[in-house]
Structure formats: structure tokens, C-alpha cells
Backbone as a ProteinNet text record, in pm:
[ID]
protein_1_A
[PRIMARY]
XXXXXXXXXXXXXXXXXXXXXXXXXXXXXXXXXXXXXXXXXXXXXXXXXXXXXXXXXXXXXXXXXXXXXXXXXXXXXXXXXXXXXXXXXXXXXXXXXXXXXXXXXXXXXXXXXXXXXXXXXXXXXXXXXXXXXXXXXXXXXXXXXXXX
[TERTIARY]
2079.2	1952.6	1917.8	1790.7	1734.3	1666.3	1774.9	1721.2	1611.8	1536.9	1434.1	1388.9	1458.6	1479.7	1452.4	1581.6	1535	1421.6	1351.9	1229	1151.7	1148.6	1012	1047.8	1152.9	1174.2	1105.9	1162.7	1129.4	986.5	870.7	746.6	695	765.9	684.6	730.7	820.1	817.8	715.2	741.6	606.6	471.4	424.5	325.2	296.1	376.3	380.3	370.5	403.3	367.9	253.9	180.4	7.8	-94.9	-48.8	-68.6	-82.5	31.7	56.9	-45.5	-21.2	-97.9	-240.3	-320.6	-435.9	-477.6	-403.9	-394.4	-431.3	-346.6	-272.7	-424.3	-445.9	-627.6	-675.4	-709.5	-872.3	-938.4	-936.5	-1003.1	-1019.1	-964.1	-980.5	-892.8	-795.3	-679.5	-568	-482.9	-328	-308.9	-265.1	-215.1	-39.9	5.1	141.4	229.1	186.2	258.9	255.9	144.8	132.6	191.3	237.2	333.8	457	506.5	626.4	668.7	550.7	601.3	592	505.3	511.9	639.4	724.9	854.8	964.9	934.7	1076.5	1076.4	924.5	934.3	1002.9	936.1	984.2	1145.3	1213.4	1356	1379	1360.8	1388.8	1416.2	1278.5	1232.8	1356.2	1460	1545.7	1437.5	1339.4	1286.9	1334.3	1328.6	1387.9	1234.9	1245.4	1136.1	1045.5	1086.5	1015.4	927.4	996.3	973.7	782.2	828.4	725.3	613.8	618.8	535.4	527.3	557.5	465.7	368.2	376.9	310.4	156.8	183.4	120.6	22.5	83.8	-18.6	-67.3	-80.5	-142.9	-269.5	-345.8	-474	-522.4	-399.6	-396.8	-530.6	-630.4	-755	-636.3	-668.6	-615.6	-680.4	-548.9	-590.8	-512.8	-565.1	-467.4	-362	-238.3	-124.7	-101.1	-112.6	-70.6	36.2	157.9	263.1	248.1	354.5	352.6	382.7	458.8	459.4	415.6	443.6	352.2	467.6	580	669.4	676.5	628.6	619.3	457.5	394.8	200.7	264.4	342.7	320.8	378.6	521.2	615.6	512.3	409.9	329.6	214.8	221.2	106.7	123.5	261.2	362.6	388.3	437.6	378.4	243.4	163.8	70.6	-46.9	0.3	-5.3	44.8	152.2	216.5	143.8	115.1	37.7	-102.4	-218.2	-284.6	-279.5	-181.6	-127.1	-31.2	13.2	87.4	77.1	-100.8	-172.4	-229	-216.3	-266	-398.1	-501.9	-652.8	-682.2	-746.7	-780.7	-874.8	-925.7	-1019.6	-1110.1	-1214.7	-1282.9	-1303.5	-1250.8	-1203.6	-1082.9	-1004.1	-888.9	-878.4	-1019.7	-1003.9	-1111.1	-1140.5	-1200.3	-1097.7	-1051.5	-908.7	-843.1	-818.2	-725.2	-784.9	-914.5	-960.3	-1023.6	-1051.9	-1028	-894.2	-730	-625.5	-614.8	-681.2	-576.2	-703.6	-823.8	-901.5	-846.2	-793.5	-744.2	-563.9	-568.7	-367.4	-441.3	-543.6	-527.1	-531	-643.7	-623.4	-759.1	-746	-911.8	-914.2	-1024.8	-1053.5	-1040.6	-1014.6	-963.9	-821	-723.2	-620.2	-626.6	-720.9	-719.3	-730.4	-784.7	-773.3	-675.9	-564.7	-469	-342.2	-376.2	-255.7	-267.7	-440.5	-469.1	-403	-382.6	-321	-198.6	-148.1	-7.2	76	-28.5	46.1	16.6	-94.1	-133.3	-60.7	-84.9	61.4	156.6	276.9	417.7	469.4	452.4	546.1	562.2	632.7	644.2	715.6	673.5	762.8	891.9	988.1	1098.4	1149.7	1240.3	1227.1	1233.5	1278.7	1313.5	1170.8	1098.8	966.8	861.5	922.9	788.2	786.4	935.6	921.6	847.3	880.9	805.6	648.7	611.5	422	461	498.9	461.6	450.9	532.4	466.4	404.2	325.4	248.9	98.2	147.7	9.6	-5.7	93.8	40.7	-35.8	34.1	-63.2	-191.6	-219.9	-347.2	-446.8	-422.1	-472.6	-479	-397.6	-394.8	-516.2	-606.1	-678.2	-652.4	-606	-520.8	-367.5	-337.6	-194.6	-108	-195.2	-99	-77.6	44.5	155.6	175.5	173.2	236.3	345.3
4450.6	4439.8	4291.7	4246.1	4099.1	4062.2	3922.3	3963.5	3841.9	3808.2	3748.5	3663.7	3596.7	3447.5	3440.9	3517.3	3505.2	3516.2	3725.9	3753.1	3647	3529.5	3409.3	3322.5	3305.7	3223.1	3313.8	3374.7	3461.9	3449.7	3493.9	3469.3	3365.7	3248.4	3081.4	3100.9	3099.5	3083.9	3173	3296.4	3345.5	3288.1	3248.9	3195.6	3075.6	2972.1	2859.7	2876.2	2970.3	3029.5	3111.8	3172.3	3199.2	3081	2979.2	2861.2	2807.3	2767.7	2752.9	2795.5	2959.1	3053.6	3020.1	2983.9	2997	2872.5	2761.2	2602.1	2654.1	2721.7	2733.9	2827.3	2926.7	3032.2	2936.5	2813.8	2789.1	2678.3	2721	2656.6	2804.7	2982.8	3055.8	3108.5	3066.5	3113.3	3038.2	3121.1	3090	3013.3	2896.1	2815.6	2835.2	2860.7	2841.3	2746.5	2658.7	2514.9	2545.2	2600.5	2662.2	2741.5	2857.5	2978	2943	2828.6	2798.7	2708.4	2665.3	2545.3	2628.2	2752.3	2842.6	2927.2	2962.1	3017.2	2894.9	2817.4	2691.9	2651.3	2633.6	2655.4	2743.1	2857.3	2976.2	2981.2	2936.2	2971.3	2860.6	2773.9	2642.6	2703.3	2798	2852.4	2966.9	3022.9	3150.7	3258.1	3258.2	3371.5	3483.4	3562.4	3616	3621	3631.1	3659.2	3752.5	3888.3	3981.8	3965.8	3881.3	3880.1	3769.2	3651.8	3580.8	3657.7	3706	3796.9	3909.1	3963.8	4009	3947	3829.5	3738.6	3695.8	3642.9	3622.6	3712.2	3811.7	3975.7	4071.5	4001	4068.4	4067.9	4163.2	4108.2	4101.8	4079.9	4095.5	3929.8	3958.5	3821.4	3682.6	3582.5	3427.7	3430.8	3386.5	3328.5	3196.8	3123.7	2921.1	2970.4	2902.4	2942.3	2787.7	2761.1	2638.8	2619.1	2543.6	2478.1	2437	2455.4	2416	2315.5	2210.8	2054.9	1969.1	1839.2	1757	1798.5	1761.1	1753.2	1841.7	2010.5	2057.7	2095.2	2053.5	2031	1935.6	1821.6	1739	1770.7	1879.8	1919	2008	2068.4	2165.3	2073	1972.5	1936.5	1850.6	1815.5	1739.3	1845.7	2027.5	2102.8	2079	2112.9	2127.5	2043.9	1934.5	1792.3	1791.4	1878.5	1880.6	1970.8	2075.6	2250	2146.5	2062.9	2028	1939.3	1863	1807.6	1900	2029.3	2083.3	2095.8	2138.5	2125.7	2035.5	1931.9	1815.6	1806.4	1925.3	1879.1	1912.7	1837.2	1822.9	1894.7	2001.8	2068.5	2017.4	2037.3	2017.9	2127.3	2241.4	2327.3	2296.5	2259.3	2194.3	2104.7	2037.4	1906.9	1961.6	2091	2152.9	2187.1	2288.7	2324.7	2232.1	2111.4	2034.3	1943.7	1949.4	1916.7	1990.9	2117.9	2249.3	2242.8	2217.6	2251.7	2075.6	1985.9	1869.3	1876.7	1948.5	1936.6	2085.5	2180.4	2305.1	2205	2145	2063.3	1977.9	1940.2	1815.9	1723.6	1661.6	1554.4	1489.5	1349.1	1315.6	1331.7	1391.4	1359.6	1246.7	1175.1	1003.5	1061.6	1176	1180.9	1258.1	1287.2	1364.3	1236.3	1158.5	1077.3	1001.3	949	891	966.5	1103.6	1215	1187.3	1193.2	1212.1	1106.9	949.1	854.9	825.3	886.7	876.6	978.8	1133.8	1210.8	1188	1118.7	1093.4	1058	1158.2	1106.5	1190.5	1170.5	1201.5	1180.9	1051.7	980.7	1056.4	1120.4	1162	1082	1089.3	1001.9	1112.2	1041.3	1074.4	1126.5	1159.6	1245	1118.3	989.1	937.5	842.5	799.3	762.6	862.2	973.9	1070.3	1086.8	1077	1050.1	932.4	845.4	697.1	715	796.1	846	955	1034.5	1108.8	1096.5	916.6	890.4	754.4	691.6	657.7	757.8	871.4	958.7	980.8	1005.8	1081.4	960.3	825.8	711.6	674.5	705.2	677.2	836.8	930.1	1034.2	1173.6	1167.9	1292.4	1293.8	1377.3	1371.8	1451.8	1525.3	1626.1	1605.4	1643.4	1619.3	1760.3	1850	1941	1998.5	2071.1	2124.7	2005.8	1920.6	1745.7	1757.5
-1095.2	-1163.6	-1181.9	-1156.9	-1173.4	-1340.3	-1350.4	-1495.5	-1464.9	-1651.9	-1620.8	-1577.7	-1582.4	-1571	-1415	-1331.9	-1181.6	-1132.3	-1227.5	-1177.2	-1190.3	-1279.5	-1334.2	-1228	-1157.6	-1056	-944.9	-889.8	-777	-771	-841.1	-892.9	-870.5	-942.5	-902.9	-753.8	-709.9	-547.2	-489.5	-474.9	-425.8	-425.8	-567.8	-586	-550.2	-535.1	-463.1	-324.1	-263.5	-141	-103.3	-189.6	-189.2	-188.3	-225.9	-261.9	-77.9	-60.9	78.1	162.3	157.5	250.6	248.8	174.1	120.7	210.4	222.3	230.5	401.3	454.9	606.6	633.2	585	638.1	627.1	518.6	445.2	600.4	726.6	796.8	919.3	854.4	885.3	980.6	1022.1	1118.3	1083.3	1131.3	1080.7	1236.6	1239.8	1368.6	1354.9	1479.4	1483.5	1415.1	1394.1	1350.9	1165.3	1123.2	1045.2	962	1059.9	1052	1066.5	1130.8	1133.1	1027.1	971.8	831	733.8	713.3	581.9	576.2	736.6	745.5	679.1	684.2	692.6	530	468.2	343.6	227.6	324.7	293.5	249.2	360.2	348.1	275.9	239.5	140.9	-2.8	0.8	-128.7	-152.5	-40	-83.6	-13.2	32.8	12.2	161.1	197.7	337.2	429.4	543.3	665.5	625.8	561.4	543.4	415.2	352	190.5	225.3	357.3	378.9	429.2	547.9	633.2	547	432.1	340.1	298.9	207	182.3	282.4	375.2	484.4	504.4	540.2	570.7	459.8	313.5	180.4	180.3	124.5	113.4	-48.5	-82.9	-221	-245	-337.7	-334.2	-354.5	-297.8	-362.3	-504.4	-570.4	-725	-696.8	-739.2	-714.9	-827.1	-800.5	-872.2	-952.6	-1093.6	-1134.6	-1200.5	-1141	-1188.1	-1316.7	-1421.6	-1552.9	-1580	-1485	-1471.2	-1397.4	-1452.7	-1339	-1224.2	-1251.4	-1099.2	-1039.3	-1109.7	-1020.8	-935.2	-999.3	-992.8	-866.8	-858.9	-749.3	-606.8	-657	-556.1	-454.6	-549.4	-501.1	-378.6	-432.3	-344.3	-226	-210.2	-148.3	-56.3	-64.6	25.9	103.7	4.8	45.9	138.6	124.4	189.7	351.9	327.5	466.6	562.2	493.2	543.2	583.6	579.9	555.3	712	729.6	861.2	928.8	922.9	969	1137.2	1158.5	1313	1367	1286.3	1347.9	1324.9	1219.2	1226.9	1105.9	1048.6	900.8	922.7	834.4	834.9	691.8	722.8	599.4	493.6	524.2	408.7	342.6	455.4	398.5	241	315.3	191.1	84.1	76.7	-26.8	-79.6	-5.1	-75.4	-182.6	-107.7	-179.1	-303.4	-322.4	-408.7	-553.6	-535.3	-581.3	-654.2	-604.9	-659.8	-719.9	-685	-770.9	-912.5	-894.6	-998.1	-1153.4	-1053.6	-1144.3	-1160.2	-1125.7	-1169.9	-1239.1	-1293.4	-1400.5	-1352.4	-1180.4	-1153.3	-1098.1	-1143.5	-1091.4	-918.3	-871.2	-727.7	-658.8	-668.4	-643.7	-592.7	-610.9	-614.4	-453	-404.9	-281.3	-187.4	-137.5	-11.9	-35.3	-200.5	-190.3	-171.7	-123.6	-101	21.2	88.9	230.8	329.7	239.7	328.5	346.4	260.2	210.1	382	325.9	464.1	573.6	667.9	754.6	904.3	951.2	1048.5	1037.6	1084.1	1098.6	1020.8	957.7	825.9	709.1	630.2	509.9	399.1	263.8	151.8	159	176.3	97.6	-16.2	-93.8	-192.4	-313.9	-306.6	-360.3	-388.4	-234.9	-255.9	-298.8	-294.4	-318.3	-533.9	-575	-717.4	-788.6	-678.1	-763.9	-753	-594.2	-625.3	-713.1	-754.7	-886.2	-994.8	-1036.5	-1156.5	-1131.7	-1008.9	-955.8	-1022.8	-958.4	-972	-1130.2	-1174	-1351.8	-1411.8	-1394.1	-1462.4	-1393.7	-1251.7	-1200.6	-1215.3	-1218.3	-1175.3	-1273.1	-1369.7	-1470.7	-1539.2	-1581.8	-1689.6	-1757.9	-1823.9	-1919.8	-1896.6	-2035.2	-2062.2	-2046.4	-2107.2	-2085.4	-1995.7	-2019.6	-1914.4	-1803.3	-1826.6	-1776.9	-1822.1
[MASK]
++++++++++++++++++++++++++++++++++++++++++++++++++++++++++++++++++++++++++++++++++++++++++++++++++++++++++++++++++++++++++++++++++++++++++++++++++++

């Protein structure tokens, strides 16, 4: 039996993965490169193949899923950053998308083209550079405190 604690885990992962999904359609098709970064996440996250491609194939409506911290508001978007360059083409839903979720996370719009330059490319921050932009970002970019 799963007690609660897991089920509230199990849950944010999922939901951090609707999150994803939403990121990977919002230019209307799922691209391979796509499907293969929402699988690899996926298994990062614990979750199994079937458990994803549920996910994937729901038609359950998108609701934006918001993280109760900044680190994890940022971990989320540090995905999502990636899903965004995953095919190589920025869509301009894309960058609705992504401005939509840093405005429902508590963040000024200023915070979307300094995500946008950061991922650009191949290059990714590190986990170690990607902490120092997260509290980079809370002092340039938060406008609400809570759940920070």
C-alpha cells in the first residue's frame, strides 16, 4: 500500500510532467525529439514507460501545475527550457507557453528571454551553474513571495 507522502510525490511528478506535455503539443504536434526528452525525463522522475504514454495520450484538459518552491518553480522551468529547444524550433506558442507559466510561478516576463538565452543552443547550465541562476532569478525576477 502507498502511503502519503509517496502518493504527494508520485503526483508532483506526474504533474510536472503535464507541465512538460503541454510545453512539447503547444506548437500542436508531438516531434520525436520531443517524445524522447519527455521519456528520459520521465525515467529521471521514477516514473515507468506506461505510466508516461499514459500521460502523453490523456485527454484529461491541461491545468498548469505550480511548484510550491522557488527551486522547484525553477527545476520546473529548467525542464521546460529544454522541451522548448528539444526540436530545434522555437515556436511561438512555445514562448506563450512559457510566459503564461513564469507569470502563474511568480515571475516578471523579463524572466522569459533571460531563460530563452541562457538555453539557446546545445549548451545547458549545469546543476551547480543552474543554482547560482536560481537565485540569480529570485532577486531579479520574483514578484510574489509566496510559496518562494
Amino acid at each position: 500500500m502507498r502511503g502519503f507522502f509517496e502518493h504527494q510525490f508520485l503526483s508532483f511528478k506526474k504533474n510536472s510532467m503535464r507541465n512538460l506535455i503541454a510545453m512539447a503539443m503547444a506548437d500542436g504536434s508531438l516531434g520525436s525529439e520531443e517524445e524522447q526528452f519527455l521519456y528520459r525525463v520521465g525515467a529521471r522522475y521514477g516514473l515507468k514507460d506506461r505510466q508516461i504514454t499514459l500521460l502523453i495520450n490523456s485527454d484529461k484538459p491541461f491545468s498548469l501545475f505550480v511548484p510550491d518552491s522557488h527551486l522547484k518553480k525553477m527545476d520546473q522551468l529548467y525542464d521546460l527550457m529544454k522541451m522548448v529547444y528539444a526540436d530545434g524550433i522555437v515556436h511561438n506558442k512555445e514562448v506563450e507557453l512559457c510566459e503564461e507559466v513564469v507569470d502563474r510561478f511568480g515571475y516578471s516576463q523579463e524572466m522569459v528571454p533571460w531563460l530563452m538565452e541562457i538555453f539557446r543552443g546545445n549548451e545547458h547550465p549545469d546543476i551547480v551553474r543552474w543554482r547560482e541562476l536560481c537565485l540569480i532569478a529570485k532577486e531579479k525576477f520574483a514578484v510574489e513571495e509566496a510559496g518562494t
